[in-house]
mmCIF file of the C-alpha atoms, coordinates in Angstrom:
data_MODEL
# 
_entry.id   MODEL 
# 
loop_
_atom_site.group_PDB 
_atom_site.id 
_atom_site.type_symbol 
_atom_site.label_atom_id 
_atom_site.label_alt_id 
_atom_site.label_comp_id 
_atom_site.label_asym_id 
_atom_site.label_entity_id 
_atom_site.label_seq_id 
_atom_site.pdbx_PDB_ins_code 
_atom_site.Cartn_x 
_atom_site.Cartn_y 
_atom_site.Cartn_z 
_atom_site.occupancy 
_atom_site.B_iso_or_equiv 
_atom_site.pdbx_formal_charge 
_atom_site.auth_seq_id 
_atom_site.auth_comp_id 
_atom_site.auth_asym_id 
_atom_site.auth_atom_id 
_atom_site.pdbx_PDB_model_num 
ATOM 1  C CA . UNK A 1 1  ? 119.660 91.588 99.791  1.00 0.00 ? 1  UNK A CA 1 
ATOM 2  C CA . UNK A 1 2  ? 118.380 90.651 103.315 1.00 0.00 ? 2  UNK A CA 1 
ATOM 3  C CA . UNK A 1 3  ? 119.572 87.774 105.027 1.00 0.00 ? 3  UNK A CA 1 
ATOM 4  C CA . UNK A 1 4  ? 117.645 85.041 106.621 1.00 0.00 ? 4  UNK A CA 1 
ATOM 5  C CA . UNK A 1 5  ? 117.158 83.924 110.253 1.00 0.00 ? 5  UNK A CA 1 
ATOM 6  C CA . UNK A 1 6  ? 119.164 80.364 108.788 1.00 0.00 ? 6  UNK A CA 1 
ATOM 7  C CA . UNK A 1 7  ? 122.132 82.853 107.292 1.00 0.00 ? 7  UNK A CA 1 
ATOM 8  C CA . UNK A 1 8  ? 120.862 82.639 103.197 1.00 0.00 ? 8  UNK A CA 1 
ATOM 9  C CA . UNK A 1 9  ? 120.345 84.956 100.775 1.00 0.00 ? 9  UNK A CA 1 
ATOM 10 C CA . UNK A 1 10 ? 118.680 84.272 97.320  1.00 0.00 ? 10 UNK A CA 1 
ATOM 11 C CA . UNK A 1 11 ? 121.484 85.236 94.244  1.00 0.00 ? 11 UNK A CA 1 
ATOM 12 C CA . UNK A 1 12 ? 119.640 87.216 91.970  1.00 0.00 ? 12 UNK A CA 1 
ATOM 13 C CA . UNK A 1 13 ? 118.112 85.383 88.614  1.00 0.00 ? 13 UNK A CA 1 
ATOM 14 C CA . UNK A 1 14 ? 120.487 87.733 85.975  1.00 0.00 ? 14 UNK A CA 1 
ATOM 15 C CA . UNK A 1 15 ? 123.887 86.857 88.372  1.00 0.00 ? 15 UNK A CA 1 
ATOM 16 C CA . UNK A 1 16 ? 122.635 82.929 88.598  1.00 0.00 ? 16 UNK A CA 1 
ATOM 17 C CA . UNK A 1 17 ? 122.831 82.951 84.774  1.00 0.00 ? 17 UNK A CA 1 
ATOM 18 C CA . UNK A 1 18 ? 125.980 84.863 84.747  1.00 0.00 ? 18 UNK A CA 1 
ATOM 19 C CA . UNK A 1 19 ? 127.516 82.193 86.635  1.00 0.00 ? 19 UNK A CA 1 
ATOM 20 C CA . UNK A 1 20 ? 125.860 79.338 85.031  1.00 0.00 ? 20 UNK A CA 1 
ATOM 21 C CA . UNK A 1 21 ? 124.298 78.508 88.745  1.00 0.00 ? 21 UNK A CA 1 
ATOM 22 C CA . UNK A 1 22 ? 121.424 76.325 88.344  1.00 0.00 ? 22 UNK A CA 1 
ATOM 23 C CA . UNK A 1 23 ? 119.662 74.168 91.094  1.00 0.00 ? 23 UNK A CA 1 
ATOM 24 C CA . UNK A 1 24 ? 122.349 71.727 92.337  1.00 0.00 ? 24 UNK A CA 1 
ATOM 25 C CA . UNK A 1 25 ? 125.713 73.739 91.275  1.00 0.00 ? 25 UNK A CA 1 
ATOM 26 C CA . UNK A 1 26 ? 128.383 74.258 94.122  1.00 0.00 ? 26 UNK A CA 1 
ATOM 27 C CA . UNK A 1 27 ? 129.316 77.471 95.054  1.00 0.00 ? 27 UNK A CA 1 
ATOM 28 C CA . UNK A 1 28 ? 132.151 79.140 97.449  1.00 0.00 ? 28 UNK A CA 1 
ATOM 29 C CA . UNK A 1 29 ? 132.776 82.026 98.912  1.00 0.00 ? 29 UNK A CA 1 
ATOM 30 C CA . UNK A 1 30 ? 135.981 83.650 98.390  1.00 0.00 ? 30 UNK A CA 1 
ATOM 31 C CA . UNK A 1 31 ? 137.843 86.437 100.284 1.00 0.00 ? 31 UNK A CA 1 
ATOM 32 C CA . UNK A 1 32 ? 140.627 88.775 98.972  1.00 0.00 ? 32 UNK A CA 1 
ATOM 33 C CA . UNK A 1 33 ? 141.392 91.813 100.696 1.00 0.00 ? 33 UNK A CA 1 
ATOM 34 C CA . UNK A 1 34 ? 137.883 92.485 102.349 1.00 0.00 ? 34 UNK A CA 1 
ATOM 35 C CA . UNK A 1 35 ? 136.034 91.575 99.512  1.00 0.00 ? 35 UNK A CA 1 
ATOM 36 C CA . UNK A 1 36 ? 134.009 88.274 99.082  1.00 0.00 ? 36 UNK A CA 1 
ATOM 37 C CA . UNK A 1 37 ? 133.037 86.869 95.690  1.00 0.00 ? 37 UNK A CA 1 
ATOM 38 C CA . UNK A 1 38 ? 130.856 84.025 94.795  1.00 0.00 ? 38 UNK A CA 1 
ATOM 39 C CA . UNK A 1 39 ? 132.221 81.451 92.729  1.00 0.00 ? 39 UNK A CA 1 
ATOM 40 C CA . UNK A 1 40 ? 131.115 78.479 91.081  1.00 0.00 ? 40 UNK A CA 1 
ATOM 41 C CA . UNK A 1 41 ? 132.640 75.132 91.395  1.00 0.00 ? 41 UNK A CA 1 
ATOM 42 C CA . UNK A 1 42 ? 133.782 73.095 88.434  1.00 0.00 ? 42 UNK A CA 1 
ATOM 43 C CA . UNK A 1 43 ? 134.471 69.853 88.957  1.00 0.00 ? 43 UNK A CA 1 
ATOM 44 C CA . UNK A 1 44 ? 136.710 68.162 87.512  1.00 0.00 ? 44 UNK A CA 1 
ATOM 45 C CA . UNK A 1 45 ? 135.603 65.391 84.423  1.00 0.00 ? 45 UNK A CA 1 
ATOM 46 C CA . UNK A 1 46 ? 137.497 62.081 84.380  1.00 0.00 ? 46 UNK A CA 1 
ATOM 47 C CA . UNK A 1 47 ? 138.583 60.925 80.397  1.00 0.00 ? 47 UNK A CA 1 
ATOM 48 C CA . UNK A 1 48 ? 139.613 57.818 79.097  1.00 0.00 ? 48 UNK A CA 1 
ATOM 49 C CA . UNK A 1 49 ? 140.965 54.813 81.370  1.00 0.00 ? 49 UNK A CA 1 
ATOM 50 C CA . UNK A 1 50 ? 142.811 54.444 84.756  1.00 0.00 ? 50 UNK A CA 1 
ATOM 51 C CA . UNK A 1 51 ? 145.388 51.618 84.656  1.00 0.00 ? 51 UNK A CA 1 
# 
């Protein structure tokens, strides 16, 4: 991957669809001992009624 003058990088089209990342999806980086992952953001649906 190379990396931009701005810092981005495009995700490759077969790990987009691995993680369900289309055009608008938040991501996040992650960190755990060195390593950095890429993970999508759910959020979270509201059901039925607030009182």
């Amino acid at each position: 991957m190379h990396v931009t003058a701005k810092g981005q990088v495009t995700i490759p089209k077969n790990i987009r669809e691995e993680l369900g990342i289309k055009p608008g999806t938040d991501i996040d980086f992650r960190e755990n001992n060195g390593r950095f992952y890429i993970v999508r953001i759910t959020k979270p649906t509201v059901t039925g009624k607030l009182s």
